[in-house]
C-alpha positions in Angstrom: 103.7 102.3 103.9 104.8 103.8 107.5 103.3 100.5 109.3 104.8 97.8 107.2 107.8 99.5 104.9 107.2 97.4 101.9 104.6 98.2 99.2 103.0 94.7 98.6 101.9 94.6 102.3 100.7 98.3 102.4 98.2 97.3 99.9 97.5 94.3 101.5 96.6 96.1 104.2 94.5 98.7 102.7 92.3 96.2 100.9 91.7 94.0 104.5 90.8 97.6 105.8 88.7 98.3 102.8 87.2 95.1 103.4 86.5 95.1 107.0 85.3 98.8 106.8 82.4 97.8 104.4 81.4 94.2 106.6 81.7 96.8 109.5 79.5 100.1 108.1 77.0 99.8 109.8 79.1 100.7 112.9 80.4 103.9 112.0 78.6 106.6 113.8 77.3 109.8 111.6 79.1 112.8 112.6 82.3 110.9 113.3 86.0 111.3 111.3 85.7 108.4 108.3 89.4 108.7 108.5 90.2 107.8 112.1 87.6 105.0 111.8 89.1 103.6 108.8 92.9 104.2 110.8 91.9 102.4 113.5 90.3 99.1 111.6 94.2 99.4 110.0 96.0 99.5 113.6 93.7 96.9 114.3 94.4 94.6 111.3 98.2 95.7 111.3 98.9 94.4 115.1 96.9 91.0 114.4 98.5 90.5 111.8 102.3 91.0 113.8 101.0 88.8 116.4 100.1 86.2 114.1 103.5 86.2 112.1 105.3 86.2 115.6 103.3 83.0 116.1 103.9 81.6 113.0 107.7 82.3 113.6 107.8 81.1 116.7 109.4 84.3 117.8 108.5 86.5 121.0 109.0 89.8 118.5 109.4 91.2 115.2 113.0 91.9 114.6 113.2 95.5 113.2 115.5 94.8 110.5 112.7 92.6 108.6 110.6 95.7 108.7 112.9 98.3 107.3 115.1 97.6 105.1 118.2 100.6 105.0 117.0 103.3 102.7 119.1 104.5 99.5 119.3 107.6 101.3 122.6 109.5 99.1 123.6 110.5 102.7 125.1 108.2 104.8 125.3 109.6 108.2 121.5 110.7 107.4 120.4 107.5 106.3 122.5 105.8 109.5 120.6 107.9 111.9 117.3 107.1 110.8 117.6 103.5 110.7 119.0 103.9 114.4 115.8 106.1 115.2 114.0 103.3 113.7 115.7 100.7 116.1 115.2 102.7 118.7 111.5 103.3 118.3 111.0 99.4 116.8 112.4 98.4 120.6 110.2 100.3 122.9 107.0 98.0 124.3 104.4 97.7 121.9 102.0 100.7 123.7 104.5 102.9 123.5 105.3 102.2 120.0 101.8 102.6 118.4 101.3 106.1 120.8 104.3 107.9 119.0 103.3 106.0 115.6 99.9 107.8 116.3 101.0 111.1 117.5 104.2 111.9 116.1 104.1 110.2 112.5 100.3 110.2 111.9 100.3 113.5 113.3 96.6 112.3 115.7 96.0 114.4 118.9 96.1 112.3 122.5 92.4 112.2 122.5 92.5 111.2 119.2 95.2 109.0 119.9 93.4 107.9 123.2 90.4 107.1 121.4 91.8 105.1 118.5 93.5 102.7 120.7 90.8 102.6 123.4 92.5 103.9 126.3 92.4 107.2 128.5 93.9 110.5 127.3 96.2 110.2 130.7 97.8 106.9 129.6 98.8 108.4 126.3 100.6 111.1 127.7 102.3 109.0 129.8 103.5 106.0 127.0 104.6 109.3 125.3 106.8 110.5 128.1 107.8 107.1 129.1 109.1 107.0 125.1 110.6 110.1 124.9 112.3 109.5 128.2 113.9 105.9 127.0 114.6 107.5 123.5 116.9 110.3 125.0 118.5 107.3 127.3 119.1 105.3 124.5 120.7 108.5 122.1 123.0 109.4 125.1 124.4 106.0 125.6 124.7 105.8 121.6 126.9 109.0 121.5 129.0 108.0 124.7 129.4 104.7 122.9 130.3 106.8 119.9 132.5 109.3 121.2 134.5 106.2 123.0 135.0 104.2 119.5 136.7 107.5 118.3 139.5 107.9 120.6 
């Protein structure tokens, strides 16, 4: 339910993985993590399937408000913060999106990371810092713009 936020869609998802897992067996090699295989036939499903509803929308992106609808957190503040986390995250580049969905929530190393989406070890460290660098950008500018609604 991380990827998609609604539970209809998870399952959809786990069935096309289910699927595609068991047209694709004989490709998994012995010896290997079932579990990162099986994560990665789900990345793989889960960004074809974006792409092809931004096509069918007729839209450039995915606006982040369809994916994640507000929580019925009992905090407010709490539950304001983590949908502007979720903003923040839902508007870096694609790249840098799935490398902190990878690392951070999924909790896979960089070479696991690296490995899943099929690039160096090098370039996940750096969509990471790249994130982390625009995150703290964008959370400074949000609490200037904050403090300045206040006065």
């Amino acid at each position: 339910m991380v990827l998609s936020r609604k539970r209809d869609v998870a399952d959809d998802l786990v069935q096309s993985t289910c699927v595609r897992a068991l047209e694709r067996s004989p490709q998994f090699e012995e010896g290997t993590r079932i579990d990162r295989w099986l994560f990665s036939i789900l990345h793989s499903i889960w960004v074809n399937e974006l792409r092809a509803q931004q096509v069918r929308q007729g839209q450039g992106f995915v606006d982040i408000n369809d994916l994640d609808p507000v929580s019925e957190a009992s905090d407010f503040e709490d539950s304001r913060w983590q949908r502007q986390v979720m903003q923040q995250v839902g508007s870096l580049p694609e790249a840098q999106r799935n490398a902190v969905f990878l690392v951070y929530v999924e909790g896979f190393t960089y070479q696991e990371a690296a490995h899943t989406l099929a690039v160096p070890v090098g370039t996940i460290m750096s969509r990471l810092a790249t994130a982390r660098q625009t995150l703290a950008k964008t959370a400074v500018a949000a609490r200037h713009a904050q403090q300045g609604e206040k006065k």
